[in-house]
NUGUVEX-999199 format. One record per atom (N, C-alpha, C, O): x, y, z; atom name; residue in three letters. Coordinates in steps of 0.2 Angstrom, whole numbers, plus 5000, padded with zeros to 4 digits. Each point is the difference from the previous one (the first is absolute). Last residue first. Example, Ala and Ser with C-alpha at 12.3 -4.5 7.8 and 13.67 -1.06 7.14 Angstrom:
REM residues 2
<X 5064 Y 4989 Z 5035 atom N type SER>
<X 5004 Y 5006 Z 5001 atom CA type SER>
<X 4996 Y 5005 Z 5003 atom C type SER>
<X 5003 Y 5006 Z 5001 atom O type SER>
<X 4999 Y 4966 Z 4999 atom N type ALA>
<X 4996 Y 5006 Z 5000 atom CA type ALA>
<X 5004 Y 5006 Z 5000 atom C type ALA>
<X 5005 Y 4999 Z 5003 atom O type ALA>
//
This chain:
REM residues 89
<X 5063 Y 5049 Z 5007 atom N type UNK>
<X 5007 Y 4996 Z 5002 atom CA type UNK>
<X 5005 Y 5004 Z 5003 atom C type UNK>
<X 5005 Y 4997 Z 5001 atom O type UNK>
<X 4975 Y 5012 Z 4989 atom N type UNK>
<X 4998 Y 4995 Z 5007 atom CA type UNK>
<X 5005 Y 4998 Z 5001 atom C type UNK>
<X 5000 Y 4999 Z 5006 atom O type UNK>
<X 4997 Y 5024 Z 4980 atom N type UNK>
<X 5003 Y 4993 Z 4998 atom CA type UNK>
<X 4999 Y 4997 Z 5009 atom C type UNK>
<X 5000 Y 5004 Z 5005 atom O type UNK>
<X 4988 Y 5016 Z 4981 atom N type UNK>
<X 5007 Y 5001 Z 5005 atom CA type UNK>
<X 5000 Y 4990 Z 5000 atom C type UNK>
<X 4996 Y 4995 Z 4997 atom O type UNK>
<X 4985 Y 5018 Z 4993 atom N type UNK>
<X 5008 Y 4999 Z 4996 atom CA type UNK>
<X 5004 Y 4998 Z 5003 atom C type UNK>
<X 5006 Y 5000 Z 4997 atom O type UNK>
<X 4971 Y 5012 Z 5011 atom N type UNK>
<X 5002 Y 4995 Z 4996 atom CA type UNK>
<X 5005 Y 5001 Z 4999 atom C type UNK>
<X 5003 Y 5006 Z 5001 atom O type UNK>
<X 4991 Y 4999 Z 5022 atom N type UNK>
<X 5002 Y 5003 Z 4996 atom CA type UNK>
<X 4999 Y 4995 Z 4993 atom C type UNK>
<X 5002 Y 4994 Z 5001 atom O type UNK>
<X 4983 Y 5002 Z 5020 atom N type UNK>
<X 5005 Y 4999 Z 5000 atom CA type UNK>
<X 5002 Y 5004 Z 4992 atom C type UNK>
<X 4995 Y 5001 Z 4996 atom O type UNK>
<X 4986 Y 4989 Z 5016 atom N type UNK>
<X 5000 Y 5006 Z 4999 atom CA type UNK>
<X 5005 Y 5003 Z 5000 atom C type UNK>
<X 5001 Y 5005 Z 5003 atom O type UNK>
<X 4991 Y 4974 Z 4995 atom N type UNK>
<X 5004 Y 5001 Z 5006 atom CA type UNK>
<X 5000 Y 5008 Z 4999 atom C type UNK>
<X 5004 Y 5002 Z 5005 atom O type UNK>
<X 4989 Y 4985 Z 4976 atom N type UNK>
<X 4995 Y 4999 Z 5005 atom CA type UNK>
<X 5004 Y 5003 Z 5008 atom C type UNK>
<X 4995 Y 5000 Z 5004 atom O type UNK>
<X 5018 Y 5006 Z 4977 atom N type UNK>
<X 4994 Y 5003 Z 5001 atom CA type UNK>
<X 4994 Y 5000 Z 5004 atom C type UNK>
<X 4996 Y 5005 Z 5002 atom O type UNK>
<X 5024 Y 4980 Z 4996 atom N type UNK>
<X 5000 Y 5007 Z 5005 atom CA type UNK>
<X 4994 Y 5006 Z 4998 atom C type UNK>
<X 4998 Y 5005 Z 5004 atom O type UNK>
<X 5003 Y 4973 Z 4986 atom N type UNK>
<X 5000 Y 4998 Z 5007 atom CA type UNK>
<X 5001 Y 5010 Z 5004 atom C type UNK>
<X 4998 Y 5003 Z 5005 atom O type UNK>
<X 5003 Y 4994 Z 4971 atom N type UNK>
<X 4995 Y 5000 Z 5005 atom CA type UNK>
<X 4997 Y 4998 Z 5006 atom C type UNK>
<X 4995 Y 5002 Z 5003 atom O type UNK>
<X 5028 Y 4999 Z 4988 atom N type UNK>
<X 4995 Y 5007 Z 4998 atom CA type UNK>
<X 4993 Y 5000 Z 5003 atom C type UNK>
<X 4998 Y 5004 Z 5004 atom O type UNK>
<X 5016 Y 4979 Z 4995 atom N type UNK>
<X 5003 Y 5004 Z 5004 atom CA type UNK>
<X 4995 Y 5006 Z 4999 atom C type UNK>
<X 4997 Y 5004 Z 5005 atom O type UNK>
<X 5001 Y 4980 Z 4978 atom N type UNK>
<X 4997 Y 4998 Z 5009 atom CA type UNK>
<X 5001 Y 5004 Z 5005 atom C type UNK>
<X 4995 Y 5002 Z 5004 atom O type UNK>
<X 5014 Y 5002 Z 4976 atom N type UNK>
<X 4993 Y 5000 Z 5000 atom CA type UNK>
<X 4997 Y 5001 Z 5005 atom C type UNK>
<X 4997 Y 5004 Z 5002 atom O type UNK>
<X 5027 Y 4989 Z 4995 atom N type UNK>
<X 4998 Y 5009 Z 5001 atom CA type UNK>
<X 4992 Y 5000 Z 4999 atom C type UNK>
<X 4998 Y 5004 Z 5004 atom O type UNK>
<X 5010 Y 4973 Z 4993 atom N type UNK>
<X 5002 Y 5001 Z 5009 atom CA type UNK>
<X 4998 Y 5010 Z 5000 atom C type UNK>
<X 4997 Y 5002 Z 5004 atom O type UNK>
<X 5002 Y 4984 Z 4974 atom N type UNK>
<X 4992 Y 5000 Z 5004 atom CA type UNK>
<X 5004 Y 5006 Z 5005 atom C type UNK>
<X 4998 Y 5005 Z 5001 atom O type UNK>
<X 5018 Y 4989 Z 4984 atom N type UNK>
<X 4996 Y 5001 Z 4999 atom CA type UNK>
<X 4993 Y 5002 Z 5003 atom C type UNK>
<X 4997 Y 5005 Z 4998 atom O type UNK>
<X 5021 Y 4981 Z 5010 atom N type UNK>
<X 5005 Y 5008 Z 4997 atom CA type UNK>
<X 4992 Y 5005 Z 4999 atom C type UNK>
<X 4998 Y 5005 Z 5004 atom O type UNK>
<X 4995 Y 4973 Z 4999 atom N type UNK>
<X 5003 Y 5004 Z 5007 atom CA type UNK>
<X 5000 Y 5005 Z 4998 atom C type UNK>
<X 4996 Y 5005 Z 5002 atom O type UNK>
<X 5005 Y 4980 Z 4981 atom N type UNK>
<X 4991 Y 5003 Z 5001 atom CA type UNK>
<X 5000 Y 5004 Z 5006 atom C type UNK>
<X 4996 Y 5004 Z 5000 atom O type UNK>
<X 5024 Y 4984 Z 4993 atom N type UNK>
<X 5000 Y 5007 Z 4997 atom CA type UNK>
<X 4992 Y 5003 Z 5000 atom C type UNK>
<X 4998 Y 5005 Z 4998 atom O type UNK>
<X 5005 Y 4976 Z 5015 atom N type UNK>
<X 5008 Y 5004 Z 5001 atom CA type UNK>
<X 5000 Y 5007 Z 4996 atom C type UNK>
<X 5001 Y 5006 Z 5002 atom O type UNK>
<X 4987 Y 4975 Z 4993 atom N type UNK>
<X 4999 Y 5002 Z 5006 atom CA type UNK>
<X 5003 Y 5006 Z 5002 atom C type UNK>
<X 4997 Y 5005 Z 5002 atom O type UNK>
<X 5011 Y 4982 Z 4980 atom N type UNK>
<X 4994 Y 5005 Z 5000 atom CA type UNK>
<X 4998 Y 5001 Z 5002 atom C type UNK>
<X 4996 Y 5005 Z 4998 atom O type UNK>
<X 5021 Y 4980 Z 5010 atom N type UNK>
<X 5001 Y 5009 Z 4994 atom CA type UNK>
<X 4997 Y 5005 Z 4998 atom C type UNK>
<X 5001 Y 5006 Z 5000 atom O type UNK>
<X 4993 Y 4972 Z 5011 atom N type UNK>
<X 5002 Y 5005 Z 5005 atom CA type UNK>
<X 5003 Y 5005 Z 4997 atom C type UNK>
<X 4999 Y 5006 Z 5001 atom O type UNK>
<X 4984 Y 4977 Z 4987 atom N type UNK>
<X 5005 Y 5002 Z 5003 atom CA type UNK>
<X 5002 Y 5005 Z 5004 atom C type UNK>
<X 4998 Y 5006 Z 4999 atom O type UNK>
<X 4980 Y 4983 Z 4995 atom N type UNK>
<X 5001 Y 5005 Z 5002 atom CA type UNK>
<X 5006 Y 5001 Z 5001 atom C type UNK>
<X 5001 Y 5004 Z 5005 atom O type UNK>
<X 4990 Y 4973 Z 4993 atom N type UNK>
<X 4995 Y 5004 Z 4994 atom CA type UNK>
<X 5007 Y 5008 Z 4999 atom C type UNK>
<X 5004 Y 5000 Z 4996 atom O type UNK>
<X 5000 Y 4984 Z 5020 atom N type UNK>
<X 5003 Y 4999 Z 4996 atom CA type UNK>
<X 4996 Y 5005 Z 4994 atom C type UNK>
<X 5003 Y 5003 Z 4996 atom O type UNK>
<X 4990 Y 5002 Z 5026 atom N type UNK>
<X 5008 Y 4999 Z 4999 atom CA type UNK>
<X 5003 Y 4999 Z 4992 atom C type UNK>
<X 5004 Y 5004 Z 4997 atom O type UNK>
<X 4974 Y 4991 Z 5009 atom N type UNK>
<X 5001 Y 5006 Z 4998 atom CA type UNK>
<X 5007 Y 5004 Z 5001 atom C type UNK>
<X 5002 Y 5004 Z 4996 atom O type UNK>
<X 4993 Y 4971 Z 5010 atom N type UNK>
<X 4998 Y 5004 Z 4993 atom CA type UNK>
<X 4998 Y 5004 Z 4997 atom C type UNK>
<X 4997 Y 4999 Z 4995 atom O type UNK>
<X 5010 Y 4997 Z 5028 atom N type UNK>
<X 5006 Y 4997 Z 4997 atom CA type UNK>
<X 4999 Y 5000 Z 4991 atom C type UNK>
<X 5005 Y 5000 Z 4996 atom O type UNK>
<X 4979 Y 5007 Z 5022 atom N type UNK>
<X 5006 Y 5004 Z 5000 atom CA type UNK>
<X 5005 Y 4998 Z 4994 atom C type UNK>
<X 5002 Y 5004 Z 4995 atom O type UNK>
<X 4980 Y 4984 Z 5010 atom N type UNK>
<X 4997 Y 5005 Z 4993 atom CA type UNK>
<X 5007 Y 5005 Z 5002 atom C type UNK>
<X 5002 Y 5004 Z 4996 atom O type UNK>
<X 4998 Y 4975 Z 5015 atom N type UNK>
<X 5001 Y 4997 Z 4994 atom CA type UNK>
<X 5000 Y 5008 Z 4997 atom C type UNK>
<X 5004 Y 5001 Z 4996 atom O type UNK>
<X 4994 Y 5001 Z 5026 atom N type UNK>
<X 5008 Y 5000 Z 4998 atom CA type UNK>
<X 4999 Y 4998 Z 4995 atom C type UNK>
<X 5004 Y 5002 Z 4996 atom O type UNK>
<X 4975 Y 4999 Z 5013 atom N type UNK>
<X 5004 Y 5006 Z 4999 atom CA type UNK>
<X 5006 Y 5000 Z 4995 atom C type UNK>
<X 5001 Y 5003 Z 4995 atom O type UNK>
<X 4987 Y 4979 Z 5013 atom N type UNK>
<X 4998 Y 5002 Z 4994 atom CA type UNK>
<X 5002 Y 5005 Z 4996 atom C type UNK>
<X 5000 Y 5002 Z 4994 atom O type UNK>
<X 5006 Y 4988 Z 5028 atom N type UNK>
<X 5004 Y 4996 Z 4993 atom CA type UNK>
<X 4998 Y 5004 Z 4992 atom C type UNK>
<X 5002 Y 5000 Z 4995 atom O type UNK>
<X 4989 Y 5009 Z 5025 atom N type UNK>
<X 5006 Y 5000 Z 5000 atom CA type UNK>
<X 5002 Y 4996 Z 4995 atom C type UNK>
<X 5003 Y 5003 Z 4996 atom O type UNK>
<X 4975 Y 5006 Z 5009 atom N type UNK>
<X 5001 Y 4993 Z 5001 atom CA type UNK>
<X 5007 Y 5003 Z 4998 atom C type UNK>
<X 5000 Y 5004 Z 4995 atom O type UNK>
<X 4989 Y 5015 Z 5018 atom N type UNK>
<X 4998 Y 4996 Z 4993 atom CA type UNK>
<X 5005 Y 4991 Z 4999 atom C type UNK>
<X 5002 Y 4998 Z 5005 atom O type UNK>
<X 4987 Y 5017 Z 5018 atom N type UNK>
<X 5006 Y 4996 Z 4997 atom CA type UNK>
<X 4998 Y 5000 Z 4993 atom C type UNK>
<X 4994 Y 4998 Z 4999 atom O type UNK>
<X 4984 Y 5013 Z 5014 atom N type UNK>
<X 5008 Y 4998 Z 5002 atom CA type UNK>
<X 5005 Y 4998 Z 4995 atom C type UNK>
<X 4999 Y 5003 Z 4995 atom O type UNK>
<X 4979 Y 5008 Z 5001 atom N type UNK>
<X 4999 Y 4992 Z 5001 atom CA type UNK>
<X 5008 Y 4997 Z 5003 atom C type UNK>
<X 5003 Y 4994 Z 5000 atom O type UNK>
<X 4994 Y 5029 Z 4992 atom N type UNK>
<X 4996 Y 4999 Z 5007 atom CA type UNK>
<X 4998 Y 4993 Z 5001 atom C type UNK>
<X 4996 Y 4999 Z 5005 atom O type UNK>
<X 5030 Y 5003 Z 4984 atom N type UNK>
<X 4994 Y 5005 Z 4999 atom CA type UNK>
<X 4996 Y 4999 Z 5007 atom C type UNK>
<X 5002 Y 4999 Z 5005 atom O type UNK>
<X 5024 Y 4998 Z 4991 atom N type UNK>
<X 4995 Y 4996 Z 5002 atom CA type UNK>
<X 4995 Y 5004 Z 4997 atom C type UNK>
<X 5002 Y 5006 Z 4998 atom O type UNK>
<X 5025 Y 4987 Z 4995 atom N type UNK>
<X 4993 Y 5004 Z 4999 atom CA type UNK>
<X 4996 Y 4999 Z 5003 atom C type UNK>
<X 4998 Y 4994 Z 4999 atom O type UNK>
<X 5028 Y 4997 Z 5003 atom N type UNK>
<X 4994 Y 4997 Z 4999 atom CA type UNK>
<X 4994 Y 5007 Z 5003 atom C type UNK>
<X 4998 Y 5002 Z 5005 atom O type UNK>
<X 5029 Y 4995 Z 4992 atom N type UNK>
<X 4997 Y 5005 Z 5001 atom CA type UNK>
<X 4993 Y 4997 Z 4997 atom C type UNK>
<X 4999 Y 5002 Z 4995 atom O type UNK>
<X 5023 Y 4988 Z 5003 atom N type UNK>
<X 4993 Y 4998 Z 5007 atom CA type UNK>
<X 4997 Y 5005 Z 5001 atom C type UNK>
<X 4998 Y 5000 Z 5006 atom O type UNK>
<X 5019 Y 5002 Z 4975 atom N type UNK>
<X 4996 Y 4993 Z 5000 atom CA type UNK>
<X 4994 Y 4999 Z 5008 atom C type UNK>
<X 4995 Y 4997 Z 5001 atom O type UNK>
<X 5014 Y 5028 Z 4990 atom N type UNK>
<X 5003 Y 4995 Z 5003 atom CA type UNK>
<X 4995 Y 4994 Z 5001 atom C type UNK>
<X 4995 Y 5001 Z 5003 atom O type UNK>
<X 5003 Y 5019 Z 4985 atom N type UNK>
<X 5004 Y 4997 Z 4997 atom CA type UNK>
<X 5001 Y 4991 Z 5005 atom C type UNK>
<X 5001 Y 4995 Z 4998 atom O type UNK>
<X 4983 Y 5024 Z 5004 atom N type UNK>
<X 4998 Y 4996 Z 4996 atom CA type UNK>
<X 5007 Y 4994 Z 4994 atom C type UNK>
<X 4999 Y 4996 Z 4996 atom O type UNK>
<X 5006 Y 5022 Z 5025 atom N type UNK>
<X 4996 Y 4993 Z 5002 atom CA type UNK>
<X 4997 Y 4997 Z 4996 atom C type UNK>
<X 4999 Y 4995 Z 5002 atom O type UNK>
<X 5015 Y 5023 Z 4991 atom N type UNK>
<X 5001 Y 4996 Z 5001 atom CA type UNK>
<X 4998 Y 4994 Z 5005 atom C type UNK>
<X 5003 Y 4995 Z 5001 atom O type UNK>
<X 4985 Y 5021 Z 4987 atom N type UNK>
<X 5006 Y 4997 Z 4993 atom CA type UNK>
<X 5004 Y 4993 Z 5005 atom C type UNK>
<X 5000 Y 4994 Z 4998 atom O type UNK>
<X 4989 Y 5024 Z 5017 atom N type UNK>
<X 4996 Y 4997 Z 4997 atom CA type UNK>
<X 5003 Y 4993 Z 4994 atom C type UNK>
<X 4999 Y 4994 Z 5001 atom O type UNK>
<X 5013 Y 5023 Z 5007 atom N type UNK>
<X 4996 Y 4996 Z 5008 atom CA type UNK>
<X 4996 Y 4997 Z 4997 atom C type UNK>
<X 4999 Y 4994 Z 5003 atom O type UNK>
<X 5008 Y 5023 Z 4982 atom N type UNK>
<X 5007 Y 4992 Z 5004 atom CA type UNK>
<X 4999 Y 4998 Z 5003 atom C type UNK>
<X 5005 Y 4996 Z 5001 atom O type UNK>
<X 4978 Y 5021 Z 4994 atom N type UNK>
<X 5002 Y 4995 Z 4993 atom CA type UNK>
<X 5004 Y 4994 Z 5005 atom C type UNK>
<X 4998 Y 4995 Z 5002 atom O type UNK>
<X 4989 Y 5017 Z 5015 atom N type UNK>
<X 5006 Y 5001 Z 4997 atom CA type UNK>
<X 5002 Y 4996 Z 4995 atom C type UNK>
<X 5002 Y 4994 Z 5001 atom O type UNK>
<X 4980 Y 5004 Z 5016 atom N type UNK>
<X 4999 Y 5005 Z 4995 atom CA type UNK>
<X 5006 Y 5002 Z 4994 atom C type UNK>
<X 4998 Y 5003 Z 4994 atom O type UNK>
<X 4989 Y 4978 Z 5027 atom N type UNK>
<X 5007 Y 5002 Z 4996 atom CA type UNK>
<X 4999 Y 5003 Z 4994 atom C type UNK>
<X 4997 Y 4998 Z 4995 atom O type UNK>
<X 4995 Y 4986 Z 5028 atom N type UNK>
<X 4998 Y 5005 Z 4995 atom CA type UNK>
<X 5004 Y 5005 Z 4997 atom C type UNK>
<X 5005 Y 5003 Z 5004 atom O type UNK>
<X 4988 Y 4971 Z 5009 atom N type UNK>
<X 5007 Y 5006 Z 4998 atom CA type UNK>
<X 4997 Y 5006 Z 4996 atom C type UNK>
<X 4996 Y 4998 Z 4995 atom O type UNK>
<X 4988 Y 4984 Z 5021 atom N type UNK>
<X 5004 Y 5001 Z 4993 atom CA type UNK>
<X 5005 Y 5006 Z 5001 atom C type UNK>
<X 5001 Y 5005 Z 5004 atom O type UNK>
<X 4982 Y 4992 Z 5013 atom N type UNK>
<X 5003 Y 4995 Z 4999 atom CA type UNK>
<X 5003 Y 4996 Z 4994 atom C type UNK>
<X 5001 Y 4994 Z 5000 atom O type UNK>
<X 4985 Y 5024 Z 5011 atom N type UNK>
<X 5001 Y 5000 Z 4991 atom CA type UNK>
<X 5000 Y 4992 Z 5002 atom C type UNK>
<X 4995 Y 4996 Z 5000 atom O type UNK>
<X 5008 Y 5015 Z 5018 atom N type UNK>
<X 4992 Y 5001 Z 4997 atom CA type UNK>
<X 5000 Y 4998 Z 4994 atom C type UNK>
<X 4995 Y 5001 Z 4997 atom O type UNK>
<X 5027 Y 5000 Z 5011 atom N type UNK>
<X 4998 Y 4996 Z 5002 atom CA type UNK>
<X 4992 Y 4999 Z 5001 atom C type UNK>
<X 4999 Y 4994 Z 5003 atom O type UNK>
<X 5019 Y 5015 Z 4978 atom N type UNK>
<X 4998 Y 5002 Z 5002 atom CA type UNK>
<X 4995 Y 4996 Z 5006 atom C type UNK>
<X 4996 Y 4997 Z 4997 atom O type UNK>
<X 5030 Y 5005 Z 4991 atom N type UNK>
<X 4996 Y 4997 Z 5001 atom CA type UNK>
<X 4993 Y 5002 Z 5004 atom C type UNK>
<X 5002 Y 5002 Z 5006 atom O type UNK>
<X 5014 Y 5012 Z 4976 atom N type UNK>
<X 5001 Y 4998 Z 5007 atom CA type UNK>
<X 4996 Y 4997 Z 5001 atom C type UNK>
<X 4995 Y 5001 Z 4996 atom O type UNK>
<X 5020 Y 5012 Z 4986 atom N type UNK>
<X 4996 Y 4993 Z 5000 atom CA type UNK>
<X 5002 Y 5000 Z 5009 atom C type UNK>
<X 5005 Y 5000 Z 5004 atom O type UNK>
<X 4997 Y 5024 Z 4988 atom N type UNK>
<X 5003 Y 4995 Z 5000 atom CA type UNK>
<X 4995 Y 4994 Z 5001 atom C type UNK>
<X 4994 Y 5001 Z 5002 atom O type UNK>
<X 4997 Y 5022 Z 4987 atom N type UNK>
<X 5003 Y 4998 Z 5009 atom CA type UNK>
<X 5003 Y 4993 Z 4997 atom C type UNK>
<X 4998 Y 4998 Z 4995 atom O type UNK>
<X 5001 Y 5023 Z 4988 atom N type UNK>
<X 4996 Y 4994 Z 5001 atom CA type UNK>
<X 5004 Y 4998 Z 5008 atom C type UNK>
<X 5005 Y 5002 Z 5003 atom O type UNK>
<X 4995 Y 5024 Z 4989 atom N type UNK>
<X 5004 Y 4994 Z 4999 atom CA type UNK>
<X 4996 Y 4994 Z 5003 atom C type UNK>
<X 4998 Y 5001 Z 5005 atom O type UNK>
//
């Protein structure tokens, strides 16, 4: 099973393995990206959130989920040496 979102202090970023931990900091408006040049520019951020939002409705998102989520699960537990098929959620 994936570990919980936890902030790493060597990292000095969050590290987050869990679809839902993830879905849901790409959800929240101050959730700002950094790389190895630091910060990405924030305004420029939220412009391409907000037009991949509209590109990308949440419906179909939603059914790309249903969809993808047994795949992932699979693979991830193969990388994990874990049983295939068994459900993450």
């Amino acid at each position: 099973m994936s570990d919980a979102a936890r902030f790493d202090r060597d990292l000095g970023a969050w590290v987050m393995s869990r679809y839902d931990d993830v879905l849901a900091a790409l959800k929240e408006p101050g959730f700002v990206q950094t790389g190895e040049s630091g910060p990405v520019d924030a305004a420029a951020q939220f412009r391409t959130r907000a037009d991949v939002l509209a590109a990308l409705p949440i419906a179909k998102l939603d059914g790309w989920q249903t969809r993808i989520a047994p795949i992932t699960d699979d693979v991830l537990d193969s990388i994990a040496g874990g049983p295939p098929g068994r459900s993450r959620r």
